[in-house]
N, C-alpha and C positions, 0 to 999 in steps of 0.2 A: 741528198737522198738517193740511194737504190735499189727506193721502189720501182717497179713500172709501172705505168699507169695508162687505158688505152687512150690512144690522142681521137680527140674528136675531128670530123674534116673539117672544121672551120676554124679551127686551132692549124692544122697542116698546109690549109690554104691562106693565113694572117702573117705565120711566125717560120713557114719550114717544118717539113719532119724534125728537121737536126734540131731543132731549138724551143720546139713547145718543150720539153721537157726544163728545157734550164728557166723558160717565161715561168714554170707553171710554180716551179718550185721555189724562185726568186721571189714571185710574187706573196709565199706563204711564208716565206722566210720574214719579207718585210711585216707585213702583219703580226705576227708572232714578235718582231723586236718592237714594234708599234706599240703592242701591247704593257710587254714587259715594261719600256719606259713611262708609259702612261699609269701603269700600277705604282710605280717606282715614287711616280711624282702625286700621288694620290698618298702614297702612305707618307712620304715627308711632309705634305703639306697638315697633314693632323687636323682636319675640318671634316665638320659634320656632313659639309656639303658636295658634291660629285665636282668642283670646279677644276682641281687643279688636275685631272683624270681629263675632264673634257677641254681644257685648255692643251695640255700635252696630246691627248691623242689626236684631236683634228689635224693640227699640222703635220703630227708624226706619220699620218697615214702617206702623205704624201714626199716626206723627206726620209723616210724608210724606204720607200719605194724607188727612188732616185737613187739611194746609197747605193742600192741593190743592183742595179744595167749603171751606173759612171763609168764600170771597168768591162762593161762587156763591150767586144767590136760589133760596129755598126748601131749602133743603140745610140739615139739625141738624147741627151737630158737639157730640157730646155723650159725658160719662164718665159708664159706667153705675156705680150704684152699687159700691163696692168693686174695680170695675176700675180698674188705674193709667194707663190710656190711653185718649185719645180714640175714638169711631166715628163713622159718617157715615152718617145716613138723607138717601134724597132720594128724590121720587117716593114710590115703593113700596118701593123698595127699600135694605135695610141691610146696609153692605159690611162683608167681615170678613176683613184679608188673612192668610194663612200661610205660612209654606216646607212645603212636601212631601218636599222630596229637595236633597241637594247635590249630583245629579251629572242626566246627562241620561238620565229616563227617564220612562215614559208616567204623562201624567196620570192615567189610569185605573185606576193603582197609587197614586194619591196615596192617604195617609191622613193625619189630623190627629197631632200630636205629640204632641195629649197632651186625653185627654176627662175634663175636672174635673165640677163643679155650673154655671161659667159657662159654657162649650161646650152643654152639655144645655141651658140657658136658651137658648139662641141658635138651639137647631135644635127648640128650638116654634115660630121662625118660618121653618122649610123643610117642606116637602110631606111627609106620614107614608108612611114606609119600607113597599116594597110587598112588604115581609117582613114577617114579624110584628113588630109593632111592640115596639120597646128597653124604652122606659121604662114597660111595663106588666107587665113580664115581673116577676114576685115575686122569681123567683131571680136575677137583679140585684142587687136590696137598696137599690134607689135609690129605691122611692116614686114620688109623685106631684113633678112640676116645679114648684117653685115660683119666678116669676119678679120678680126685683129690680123695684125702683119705675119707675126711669126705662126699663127695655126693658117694662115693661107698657102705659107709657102711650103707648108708640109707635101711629101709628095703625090702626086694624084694615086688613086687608090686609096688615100690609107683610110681606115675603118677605126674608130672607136668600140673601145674594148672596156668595157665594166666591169668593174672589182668589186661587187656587194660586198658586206660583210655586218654582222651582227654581232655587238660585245658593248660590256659594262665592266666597270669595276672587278666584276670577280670570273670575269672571263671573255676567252671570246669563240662567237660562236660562228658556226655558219657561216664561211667566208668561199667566195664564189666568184666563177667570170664569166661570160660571154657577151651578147649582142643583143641588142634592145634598139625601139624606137622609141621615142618619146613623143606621151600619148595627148598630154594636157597639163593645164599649167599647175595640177597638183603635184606634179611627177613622176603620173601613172608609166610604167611602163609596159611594154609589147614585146616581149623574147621571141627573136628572132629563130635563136634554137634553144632549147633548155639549158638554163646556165648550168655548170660543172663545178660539183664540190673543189675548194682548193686542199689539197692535203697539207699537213704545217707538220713540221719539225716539230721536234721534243723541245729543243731549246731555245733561245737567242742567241744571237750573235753575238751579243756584247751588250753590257747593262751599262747605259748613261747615267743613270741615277744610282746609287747604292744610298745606303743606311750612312749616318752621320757615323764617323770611326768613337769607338770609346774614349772616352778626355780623360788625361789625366787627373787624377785627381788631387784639390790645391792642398795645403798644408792646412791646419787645424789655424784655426786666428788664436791669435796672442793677444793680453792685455795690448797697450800703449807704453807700459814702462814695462815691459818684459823684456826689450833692448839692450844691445850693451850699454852703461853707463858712461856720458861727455868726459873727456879730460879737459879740466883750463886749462887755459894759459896763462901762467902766472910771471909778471914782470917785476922786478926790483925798483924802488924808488929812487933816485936821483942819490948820491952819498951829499949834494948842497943842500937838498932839501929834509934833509933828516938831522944834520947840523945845524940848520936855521929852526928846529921842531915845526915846519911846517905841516900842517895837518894833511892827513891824506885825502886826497877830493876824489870821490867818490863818483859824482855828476857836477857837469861842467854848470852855472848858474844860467836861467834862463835870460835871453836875449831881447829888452823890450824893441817891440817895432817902432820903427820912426812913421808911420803912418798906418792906418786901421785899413782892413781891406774893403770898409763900405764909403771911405771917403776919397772923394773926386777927383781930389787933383792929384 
């Protein structure tokens, strides 16, 4: 993209002046190919139901996003323990994309879909809720955070960076970053500063899924005896046996068995 776009300071204080631009536009680039393949595998799969859209897009969110910083310097792409997908530290900052909503409505209603033990790991590195704080509360039941190997050894500083985004089937809408606390165990969140539209590209990168190629098409079926017609093989009789008028044998005489196949011995 060469648009420009103005950089928010908490984008310049995460990522570098130099680099919010390639974060910001990477991050809508993945999205955008997220999409495409997630439509891709919605229309191959020919069903009435939204499955094969939301089986494709949830992981795509996240292995879009990886595709997108593997080649850039200094950027981890890395699977935290017992997580089945990749994430992406760079700078300061560790992106974490999600859907919010399938339809079009304010970021500021987003909430996460779903607050496990890895969510709660994740938002020890966003800014503490200027509410009373979640994970100290007894009546929770949730303890002290104890956080997996590879997001501890992340470097001090880094900050968790939220990718909201909004889309269905026939689109996608609303897609955004910044900084949030997390409020309670619905997923409410607390914007820290006002999340920032992400801009997307016209295109994708490259379509994993396309349309089945056209088949050839087979030849018209034929009878069974439409076939070329068998040649025999025709062999001569014996010149003794046509001397002696022995008859021509046709089939050999059957063979009585010397035992029946239900008797014992």
């Amino acid at each position: 993209m060469n648009v420009n776009h103005a950089q928010p300071p908490w984008t310049v204080d995460l990522f570098g002046k130099d680099r919010v631009d390639l974060v910001r536009d990477r991050l809508g680039q993945a999205l955008v190919d997220m999409q495409e393949n997630a439509r891709a595998a919605q229309h191959e799969g020919d069903v009435e139901s939204n499955h094969p859209y939301g089986w494709t897009r949830w992981p795509g969110s996240y292995r879009q996003v990886a595709r997108q910083f593997e080649d850039v310097e200094g950027a981890t792409v890395f699977k935290p323990n017992g997580f089945p997908f990749n994430l992406v530290h760079l700078e300061r900052g560790l992106l974490y994309p999600f859907r919010f909503a399938t339809e079009d409505i304010s970021v500021h209603q987003a909430k996460l879909p779903s607050v496990g033990p890895f969510v709660r790991e994740l938002f020890t590195f966003a800014p503490e809720p200027r509410q009373a704080a979640l994970f100290d509360d007894a009546d929770l039941g949730h303890g002290p955070v104890e956080v997996r190997p590879k997001l501890a050894a992340l470097p001090e500083g880094t900050r968790l960076v939220l990718v909201p985004y909004a889309c269905n089937p026939h689109g996608l809408l609303k897609p955004y970053w910044g900084v949030a606390s997390l409020l309670d165990d619905q997923g409410s969140l607390d914007w820290v500063v006002a999340p920032e539209p992400l801009p997307l590209p016209a295109t994708p990168t490259r379509r994993r899924l396309s349309a089945v190629p056209q088949q050839v098409a087979a030849p018209e079926h034929v009878s069974f005896d439409a076939g070329d017609q068998p040649v025999p093989i025709l062999f001569a009789r014996p010149d003794v046996e046509e001397k002696r008028d022995v008859p021509p044998m046709t089939e050999p005489d059957p063979i009585e068995p010397l035992a029946h196949e239900d008797d014992e011995d």
